[in-house]
C-alpha positions as YAML, in Angstrom:
chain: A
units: angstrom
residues:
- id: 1
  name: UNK
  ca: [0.63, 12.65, 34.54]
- id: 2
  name: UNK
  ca: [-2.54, 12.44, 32.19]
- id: 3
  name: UNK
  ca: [-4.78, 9.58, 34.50]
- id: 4
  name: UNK
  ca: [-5.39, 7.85, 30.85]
- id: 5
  name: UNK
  ca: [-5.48, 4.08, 31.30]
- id: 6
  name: UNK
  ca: [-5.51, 1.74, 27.77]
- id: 7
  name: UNK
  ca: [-7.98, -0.48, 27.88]
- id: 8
  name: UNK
  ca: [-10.35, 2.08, 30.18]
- id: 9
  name: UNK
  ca: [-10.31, 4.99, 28.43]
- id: 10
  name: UNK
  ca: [-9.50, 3.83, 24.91]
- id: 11
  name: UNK
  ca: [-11.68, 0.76, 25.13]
- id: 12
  name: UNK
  ca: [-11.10, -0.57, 21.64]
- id: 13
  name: UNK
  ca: [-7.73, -0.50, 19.16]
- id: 14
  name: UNK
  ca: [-7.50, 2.54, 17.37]
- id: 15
  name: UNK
  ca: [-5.87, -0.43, 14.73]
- id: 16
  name: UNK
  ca: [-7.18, -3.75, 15.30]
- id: 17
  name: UNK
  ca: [-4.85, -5.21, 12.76]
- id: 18
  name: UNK
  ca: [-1.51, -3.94, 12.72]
- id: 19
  name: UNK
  ca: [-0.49, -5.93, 9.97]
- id: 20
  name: UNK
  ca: [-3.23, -5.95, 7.48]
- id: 21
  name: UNK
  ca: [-2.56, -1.73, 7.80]
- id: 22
  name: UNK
  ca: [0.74, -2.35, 7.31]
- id: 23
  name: UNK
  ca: [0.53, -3.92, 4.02]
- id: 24
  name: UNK
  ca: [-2.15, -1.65, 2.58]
- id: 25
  name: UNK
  ca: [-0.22, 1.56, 3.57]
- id: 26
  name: UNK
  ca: [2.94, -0.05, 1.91]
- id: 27
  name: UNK
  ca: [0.86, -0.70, -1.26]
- id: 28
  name: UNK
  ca: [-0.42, 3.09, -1.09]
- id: 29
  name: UNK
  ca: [3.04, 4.18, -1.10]
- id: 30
  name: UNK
  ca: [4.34, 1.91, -3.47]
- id: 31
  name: UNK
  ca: [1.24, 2.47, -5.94]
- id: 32
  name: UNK
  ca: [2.57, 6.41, -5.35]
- id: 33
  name: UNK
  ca: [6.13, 5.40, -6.24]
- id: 34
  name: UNK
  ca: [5.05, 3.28, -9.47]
- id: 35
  name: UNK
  ca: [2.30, 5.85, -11.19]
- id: 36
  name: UNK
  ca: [4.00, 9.16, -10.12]
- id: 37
  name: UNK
  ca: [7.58, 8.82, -9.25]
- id: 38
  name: UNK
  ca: [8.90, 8.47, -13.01]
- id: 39
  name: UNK
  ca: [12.24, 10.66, -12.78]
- id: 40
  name: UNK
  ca: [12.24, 10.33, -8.96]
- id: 41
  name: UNK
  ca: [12.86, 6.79, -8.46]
- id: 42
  name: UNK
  ca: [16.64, 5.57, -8.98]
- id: 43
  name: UNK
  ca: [16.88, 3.10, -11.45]
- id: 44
  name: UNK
  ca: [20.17, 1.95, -10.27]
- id: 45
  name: UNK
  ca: [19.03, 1.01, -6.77]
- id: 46
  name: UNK
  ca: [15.28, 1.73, -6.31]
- id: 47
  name: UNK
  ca: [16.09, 4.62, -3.69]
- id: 48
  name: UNK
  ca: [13.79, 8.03, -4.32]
- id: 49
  name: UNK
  ca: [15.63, 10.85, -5.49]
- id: 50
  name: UNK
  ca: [15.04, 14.74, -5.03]
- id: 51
  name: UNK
  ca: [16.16, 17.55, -7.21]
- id: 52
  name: UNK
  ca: [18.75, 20.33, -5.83]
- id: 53
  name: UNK
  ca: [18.64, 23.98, -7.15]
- id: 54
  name: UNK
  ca: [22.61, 23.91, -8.74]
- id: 55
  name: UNK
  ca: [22.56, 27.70, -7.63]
- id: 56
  name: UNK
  ca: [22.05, 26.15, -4.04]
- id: 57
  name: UNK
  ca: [25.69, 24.29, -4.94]
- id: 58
  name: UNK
  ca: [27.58, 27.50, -6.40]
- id: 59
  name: UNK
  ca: [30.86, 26.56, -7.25]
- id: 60
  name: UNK
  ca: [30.50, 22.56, -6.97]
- id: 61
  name: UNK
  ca: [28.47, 22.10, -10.23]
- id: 62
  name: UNK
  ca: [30.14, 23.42, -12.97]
- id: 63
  name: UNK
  ca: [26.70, 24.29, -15.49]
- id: 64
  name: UNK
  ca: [24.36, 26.27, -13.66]
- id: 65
  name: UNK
  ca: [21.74, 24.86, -15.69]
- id: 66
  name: UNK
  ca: [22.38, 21.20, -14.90]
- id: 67
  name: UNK
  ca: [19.54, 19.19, -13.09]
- id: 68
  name: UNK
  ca: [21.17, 17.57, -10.09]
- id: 69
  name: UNK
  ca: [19.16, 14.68, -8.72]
- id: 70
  name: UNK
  ca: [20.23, 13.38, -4.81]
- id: 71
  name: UNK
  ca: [19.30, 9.90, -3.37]
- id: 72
  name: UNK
  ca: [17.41, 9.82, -0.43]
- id: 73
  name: UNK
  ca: [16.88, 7.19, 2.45]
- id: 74
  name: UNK
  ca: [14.18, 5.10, 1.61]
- id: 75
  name: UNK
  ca: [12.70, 2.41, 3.38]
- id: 76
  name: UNK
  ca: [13.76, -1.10, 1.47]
- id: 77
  name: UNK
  ca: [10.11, -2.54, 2.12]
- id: 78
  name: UNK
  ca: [9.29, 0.54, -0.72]
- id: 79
  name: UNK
  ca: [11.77, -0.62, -3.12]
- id: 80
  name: UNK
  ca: [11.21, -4.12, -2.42]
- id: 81
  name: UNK
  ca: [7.64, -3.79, -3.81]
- id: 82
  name: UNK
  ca: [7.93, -1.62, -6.26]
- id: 83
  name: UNK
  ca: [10.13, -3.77, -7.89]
- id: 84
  name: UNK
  ca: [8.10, -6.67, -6.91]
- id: 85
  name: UNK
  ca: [4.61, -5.44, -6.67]
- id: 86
  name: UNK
  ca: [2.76, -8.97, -6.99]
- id: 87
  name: UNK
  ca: [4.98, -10.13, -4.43]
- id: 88
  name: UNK
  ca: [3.36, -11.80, -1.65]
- id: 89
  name: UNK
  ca: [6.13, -11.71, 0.75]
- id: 90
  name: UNK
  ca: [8.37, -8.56, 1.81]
- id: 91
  name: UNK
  ca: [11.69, -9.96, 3.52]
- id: 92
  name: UNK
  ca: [11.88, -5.97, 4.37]
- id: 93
  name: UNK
  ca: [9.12, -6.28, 7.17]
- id: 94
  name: UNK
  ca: [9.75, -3.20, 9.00]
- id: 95
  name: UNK
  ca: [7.32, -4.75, 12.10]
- id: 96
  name: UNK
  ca: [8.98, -6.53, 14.97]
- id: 97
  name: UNK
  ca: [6.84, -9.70, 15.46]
- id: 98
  name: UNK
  ca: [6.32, -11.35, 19.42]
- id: 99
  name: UNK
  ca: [8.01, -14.63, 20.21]
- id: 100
  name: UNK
  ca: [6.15, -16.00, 23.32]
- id: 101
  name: UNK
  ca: [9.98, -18.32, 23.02]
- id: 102
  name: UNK
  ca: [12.14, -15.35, 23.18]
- id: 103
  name: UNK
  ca: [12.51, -13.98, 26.82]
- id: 104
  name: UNK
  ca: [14.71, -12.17, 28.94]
- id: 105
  name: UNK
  ca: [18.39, -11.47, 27.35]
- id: 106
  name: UNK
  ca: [17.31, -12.77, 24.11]
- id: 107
  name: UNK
  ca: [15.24, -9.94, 23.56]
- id: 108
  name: UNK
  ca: [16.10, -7.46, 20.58]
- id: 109
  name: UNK
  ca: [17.62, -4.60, 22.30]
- id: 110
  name: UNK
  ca: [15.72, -0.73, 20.97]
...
């Protein structure tokens, strides 16, 4: 639909290294997480928490002037090194790595 061919008309990587980006983005965030997230991380299970207006809850939340704090989804590499941070390893690698082995049926299905 677009006549744009990879290798022709973007003749170099936009990332040459997927990984070493990987890892510095995931110490960006978790650098985030560690100097500015006091109150926002969940010390319970490392998951990052928002607050909720208790008028948006009306009658569920008994004191109006309560701070209600939610967990959110987040990714376990994050909490993995923010609890770790001079970890070398992250058994959370979000990055599906090539098997030159793995073929056909054996492939992960998407």
């Amino acid at each position: 639909k677009y006549n744009i061919c990879l290798g022709k008309d973007y003749p170099k990587r936009i990332v040459a290294d997927l990984e070493t980006c990987q890892k510095g983005s995931i110490q960006d965030v978790t650098d985030a997480r560690r100097n500015y997230g006091q109150g926002f991380i969940d010390e319970l299970n490392g998951r990052d928490k928002m607050e909720i207006p208790p008028s948006l809850l009306g009658e569920y939340i008994p004191t109006q002037n309560k701070k209600l704090m939610i967990p959110l989804i987040t990714r376990n590499e994050f909490i993995y090194k923010t609890v770790n941070p001079d970890a070398d390893d992250n058994p959370y690698d979000s990055v599906l790595k090539y098997d030159k082995n793995l073929v056909g049926a054996e492939l992960p299905m998407m």
